[in-house]
C-alpha positions, 0 to 999 in steps of 0.5 A: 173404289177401285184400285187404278194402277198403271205400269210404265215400262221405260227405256232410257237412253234411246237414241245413245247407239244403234245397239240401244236403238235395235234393243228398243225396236224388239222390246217394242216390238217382240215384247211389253216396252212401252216408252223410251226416252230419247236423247238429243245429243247423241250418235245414235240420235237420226237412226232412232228418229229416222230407221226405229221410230217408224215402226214403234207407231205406239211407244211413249217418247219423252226427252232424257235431257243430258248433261252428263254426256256427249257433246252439248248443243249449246255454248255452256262451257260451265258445263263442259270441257273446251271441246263442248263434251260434259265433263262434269259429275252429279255432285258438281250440280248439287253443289252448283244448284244455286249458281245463276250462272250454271243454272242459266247454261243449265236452261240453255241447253235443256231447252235446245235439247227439247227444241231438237227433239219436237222439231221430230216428235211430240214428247209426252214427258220428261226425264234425264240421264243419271236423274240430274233434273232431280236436284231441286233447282234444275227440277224447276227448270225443267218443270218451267219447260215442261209448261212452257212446251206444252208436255205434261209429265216430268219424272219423279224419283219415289221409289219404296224400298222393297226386297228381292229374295236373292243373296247376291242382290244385297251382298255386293259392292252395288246395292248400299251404294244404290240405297244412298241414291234411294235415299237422296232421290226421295228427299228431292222428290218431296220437295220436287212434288210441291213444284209439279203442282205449282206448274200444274203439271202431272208425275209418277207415283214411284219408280222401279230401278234405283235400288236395283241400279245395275241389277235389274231383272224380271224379278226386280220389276215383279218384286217392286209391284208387289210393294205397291199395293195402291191405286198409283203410276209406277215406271220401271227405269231399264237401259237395254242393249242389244250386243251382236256377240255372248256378252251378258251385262246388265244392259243385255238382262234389262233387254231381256226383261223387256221381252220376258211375257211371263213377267207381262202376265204377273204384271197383268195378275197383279193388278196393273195396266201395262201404258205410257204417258202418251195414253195417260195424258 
């Protein structure tokens, strides 16, 4: 049989600032950014709904639930401090996973986030910020929602350790950090599969962007499709930003991998189709 392989680029964040929506618009638009995941709760939220969307009649949208920053939407002061902005870390919700009443304000809030977001567009998945709906115990919230609203991919987080072949992505401070987040992520995603398919629902095969968290480039991508020699969903995760000034950081690099068509074309040469979860569902 055939070797089916679809590739997803994702940009997280959408909605964070006008420099992550303008980012988004010229990926979109100038380059092979596919998908993006937009957040509710966020000042960036109307113009990307209002000025970006628009003109992206194609791109993939999914809801990146947040619970780590912003303001909430709802009254969860378990999550929050007495202002309502999340002020609590991934650990706290590892720790908190089987606490009713956390998990309860946990359902509150990612519901009212999904609400606010299909009262402007239909998602096709969804996902969150920092991975929190990874943890076991909010990764069945969100699957309950995702069938409760009718959206048919939530995100898992199995990525293949692979190597780039260059120094300074390993000798760093960044990348032994980031293998324990490998590690951890793929523990929950095998538990996490068995519950997509209690909820009948639809996930990815891998994804690109852990081990490389704060690094990723064009090489990260090619070098981890490469890995993947099998008939898979794979989602490249990247956060871009559009800066009007020099600065050169990891969101400035991830914006221009979304525009890089050499990469495109290694992408095609490898075997994958470039989509979103709008064209596989």
């Amino acid at each position: 049989m055939a070797e089916d392989k679809k590739f997803i680029l994702n940009a997280d964040d959408f909605g964070l600032s006008a420099e992550n929506n303008q980012a988004i618009l010229e990926g979109y638009t100038n380059g092979f950014l596919s998908s993006a995941s937009l957040c509710a709760n966020t000042e960036g939220y109307d113009n990307a709904v209002h000025d970006i969307l628009p003109d992206c009649p194609n791109l993939g949208l999914g809801v990146h639930l947040n619970i780590m920053e912003g303001k909430s939407l709802t009254d969860c002061p378990l999550l929050t401090d007495e202002n309502g902005n999340f002020n609590r870390g991934y650990l706290y919700y590892i720790l908190k996973q089987n606490d009713t009443e956390v998990l309860d304000q946990i359902e509150k809030e990612f519901r009212a986030q999904i609400e606010k977001i299909k009262g402007d567009i239909e998602p096709d998945h969804l996902d969150s910020h920092v991975h929190t709906h990874a943890i076991p115990n909010l990764f069945e919230i969100t699957c309950k929602l995702a069938k409760e609203y009718d959206i048919p991919f939530v995100r898992t987080q199995f990525e293949e350790l692979y190597f780039v072949p260059r120094f300074e992505k390993h000798l760093n401070f960044k990348y032994p950090v980031n293998l324990i987040k490998i590690a951890l992520l793929q523990f929950f995603t095998l538990n996490n599969r068995h519950t997509i398919d209690k909820y009948g629902l639809k996930t990815n095969d891998f994804i690109l962007g852990v081990g490389y968290t704060g690094m990723m480039d064009s090489d990260t991508v090619e070098y981890g499709l490469k890995s993947l020699n099998e008939s898979c969903i794979a989602e490249a995760l990247i956060h871009p930003k559009k800066y009007n000034n020099s600065t050169k950081d990891s969101h400035t690099r991830e914006f221009g991998l979304s525009l890089d068509l050499k990469l495109k074309d290694t992408i095609d040469r490898l075997g994958f189709e470039i989509t979103n979860y709008k064209n596989l569902k």
